[in-house]
C-alpha positions as CSV (number, residue, x, y, z in Angstrom):
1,X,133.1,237.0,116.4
2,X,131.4,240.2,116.1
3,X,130.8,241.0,120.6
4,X,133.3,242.4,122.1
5,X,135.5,241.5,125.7
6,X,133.7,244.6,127.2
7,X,130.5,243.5,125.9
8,X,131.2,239.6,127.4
9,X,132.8,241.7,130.8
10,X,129.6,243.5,131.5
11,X,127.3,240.4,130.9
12,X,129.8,238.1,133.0
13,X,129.2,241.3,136.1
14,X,125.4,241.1,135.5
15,X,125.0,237.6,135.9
16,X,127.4,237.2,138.8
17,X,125.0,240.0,140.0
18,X,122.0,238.3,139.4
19,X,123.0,234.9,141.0
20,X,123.9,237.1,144.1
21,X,120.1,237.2,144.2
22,X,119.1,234.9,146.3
23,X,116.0,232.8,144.6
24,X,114.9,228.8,143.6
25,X,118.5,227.6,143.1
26,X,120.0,229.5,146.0
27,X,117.6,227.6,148.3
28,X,117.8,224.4,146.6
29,X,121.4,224.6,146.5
30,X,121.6,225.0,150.2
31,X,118.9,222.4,151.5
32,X,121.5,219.6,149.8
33,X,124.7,221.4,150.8
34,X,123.5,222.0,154.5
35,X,122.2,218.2,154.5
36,X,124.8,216.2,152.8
37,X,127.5,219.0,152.6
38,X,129.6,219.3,149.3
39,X,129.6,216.6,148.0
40,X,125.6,216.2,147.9
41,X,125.8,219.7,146.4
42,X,127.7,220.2,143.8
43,X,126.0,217.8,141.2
44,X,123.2,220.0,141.8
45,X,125.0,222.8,140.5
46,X,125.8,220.7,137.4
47,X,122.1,220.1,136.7
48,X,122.0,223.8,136.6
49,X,123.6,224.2,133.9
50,X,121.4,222.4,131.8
51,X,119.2,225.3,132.0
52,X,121.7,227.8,131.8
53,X,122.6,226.4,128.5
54,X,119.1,226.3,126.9
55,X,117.4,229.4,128.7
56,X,119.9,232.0,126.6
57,X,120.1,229.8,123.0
58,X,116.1,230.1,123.0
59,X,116.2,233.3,123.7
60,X,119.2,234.8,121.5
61,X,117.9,232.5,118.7
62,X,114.0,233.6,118.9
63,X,115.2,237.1,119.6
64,X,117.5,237.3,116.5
65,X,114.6,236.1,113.9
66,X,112.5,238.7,115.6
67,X,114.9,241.7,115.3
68,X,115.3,240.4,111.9
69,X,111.9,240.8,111.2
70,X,111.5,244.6,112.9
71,X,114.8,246.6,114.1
72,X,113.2,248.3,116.3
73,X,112.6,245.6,118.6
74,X,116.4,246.0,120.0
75,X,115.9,248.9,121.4
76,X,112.4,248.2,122.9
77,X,113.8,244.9,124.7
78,X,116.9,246.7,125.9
79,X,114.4,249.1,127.8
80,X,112.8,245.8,129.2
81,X,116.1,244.8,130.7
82,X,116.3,248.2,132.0
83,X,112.7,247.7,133.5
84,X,113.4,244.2,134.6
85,X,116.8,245.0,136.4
86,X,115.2,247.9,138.4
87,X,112.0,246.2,139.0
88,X,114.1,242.8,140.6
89,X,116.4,245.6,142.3
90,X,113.0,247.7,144.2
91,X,111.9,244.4,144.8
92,X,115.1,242.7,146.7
93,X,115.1,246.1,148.9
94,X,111.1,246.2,149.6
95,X,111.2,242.4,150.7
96,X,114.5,243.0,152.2
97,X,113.4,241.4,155.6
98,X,112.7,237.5,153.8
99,X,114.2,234.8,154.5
100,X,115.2,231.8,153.1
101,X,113.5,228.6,153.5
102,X,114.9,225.0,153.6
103,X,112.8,222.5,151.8
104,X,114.1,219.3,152.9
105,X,112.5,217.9,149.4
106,X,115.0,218.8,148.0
107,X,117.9,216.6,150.2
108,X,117.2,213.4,149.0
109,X,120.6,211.8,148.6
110,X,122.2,210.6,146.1
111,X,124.4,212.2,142.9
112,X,121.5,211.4,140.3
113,X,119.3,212.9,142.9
114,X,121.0,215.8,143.0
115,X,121.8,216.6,139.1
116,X,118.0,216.6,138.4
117,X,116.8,218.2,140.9
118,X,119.3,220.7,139.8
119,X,117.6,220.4,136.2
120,X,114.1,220.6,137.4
121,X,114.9,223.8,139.6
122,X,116.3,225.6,136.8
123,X,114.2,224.3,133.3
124,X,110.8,224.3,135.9
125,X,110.8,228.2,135.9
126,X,109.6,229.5,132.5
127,X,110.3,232.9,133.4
128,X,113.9,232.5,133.0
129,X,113.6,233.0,129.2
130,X,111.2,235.8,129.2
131,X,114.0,237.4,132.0
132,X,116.9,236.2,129.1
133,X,115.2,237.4,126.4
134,X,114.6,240.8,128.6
135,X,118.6,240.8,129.5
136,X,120.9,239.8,126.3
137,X,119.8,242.8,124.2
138,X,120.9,244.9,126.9
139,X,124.6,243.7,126.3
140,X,124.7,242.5,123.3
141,X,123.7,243.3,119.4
142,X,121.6,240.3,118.0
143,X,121.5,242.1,114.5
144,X,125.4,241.2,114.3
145,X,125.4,237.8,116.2
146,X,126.9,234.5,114.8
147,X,127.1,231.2,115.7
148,X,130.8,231.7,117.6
149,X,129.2,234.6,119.4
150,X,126.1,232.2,120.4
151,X,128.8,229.7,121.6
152,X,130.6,232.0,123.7
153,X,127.6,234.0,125.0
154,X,125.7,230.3,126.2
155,X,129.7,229.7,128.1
156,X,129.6,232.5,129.8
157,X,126.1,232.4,130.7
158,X,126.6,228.6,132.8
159,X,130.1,229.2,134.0
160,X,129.7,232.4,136.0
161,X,126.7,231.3,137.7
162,X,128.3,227.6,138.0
163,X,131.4,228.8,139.4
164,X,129.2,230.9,141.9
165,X,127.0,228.1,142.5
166,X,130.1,225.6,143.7
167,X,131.5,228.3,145.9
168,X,128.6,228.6,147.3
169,X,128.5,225.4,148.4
170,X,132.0,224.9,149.4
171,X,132.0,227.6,151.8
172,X,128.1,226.3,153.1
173,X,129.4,226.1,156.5
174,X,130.6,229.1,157.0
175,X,127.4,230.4,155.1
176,X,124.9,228.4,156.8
177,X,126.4,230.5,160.0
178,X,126.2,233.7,158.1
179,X,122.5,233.1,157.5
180,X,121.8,231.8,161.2
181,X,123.2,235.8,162.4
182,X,120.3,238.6,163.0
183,X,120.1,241.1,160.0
184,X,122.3,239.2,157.7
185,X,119.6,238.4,154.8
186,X,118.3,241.7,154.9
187,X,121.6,243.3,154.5
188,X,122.5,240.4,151.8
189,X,119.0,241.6,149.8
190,X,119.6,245.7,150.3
191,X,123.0,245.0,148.7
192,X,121.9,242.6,145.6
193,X,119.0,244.9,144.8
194,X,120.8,247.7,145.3
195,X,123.5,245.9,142.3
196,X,120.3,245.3,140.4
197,X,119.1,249.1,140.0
198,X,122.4,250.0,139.5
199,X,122.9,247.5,136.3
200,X,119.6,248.6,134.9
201,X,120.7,252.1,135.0
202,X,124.2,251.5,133.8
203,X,122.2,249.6,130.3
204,X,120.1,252.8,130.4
205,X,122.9,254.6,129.8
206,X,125.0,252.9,127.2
């Protein structure tokens, strides 16, 4: 393997940052896990993964023929991460005041149910690899990947936000009150955006 555990730490604390950010499977996640509870959530989160999986092989592997192609491109895509993180970050703290919805479309029981809804949340958003292929070069060297590193980098990039993603909807409860409370999505947007600006300015950096 040619990345580093500093290199797999920092991309670990940017994607635990990013699912902090709530979006599509933050709602979809909590429509089943206020409706059915854990149990009708947590397939869900498995169906997740399939996207988590595919999003970041795509991109490393259509990144890595590209840098191949033209070096240069590394640095111009880590400057898009850096762009991408700060942009998300302004834009958590100027919509600060949003709020979530509940779209009871997405409760319809069952474990099946669940896992591809879980699928079609995550693989319907075709931004996720433009926002992948915006992200990895801003932790990692695709000049020097192999196929070990692509293993461990596509790991890491379904088990953070999987392990976040089941959390989340084991504690639902005491979430779903959390939300209910004045003030408590705009302080829960301030802080993730906040993360978001600081991430791309850490990647500026470095």
């Amino acid at each position: 393997m040619t990345i580093t555990p500093i290199e797999l730490l920092f991309y670990a604390g940017g994607l635990f940052i990013l699912f902090l950010t709530p979006g599509p499977v933050w709602v979809a996640l909590l429509a089943r896990a206020m409706s059915g509870g854990f149990h009708s959530a947590w397939p869900l989160a498995l169906g997740v993964v399939v996207g988590d999986i595919i999003w970041p092989l795509i991109a490393i592997l259509s990144l890595t023929w590209i840098v191949d192609q033209a070096s240069w491109f590394m640095d111009f895509f880590r400057w898009v991460a850096v762009v991408m993180f700060i942009a998300m970050g302004v834009l958590m703290i100027w919509h600060a005041d949003r709020e979530l919805s509940e779209n009871t479309s997405l409760t319809r029981p069952g474990m099946w149910s669940g896992f591809t809804i879980g699928v079609v949340v995550i693989i319907s958003n075709p931004k996720a690899v433009l926002f992948y292929m915006g992200v990895l070069p801003g932790f990692f060297d695709l000049t020097r990947v192999t196929w070990p590193d692509i293993v461990v980098i596509c790991i890491v990039g379904f088990l953070v936000p999987l392990l976040g993603n089941l959390a989340l909807a084991f504690f639902v409860d005491r979430v779903r009150s959390l939300l209910k409370a004045p003030g408590t999505i705009r302080r829960i947007n301030l802080f993730s955006g906040w993360l978001l600006v600081g991430v791309g300015a850490l990647i500026s950096v470095n």
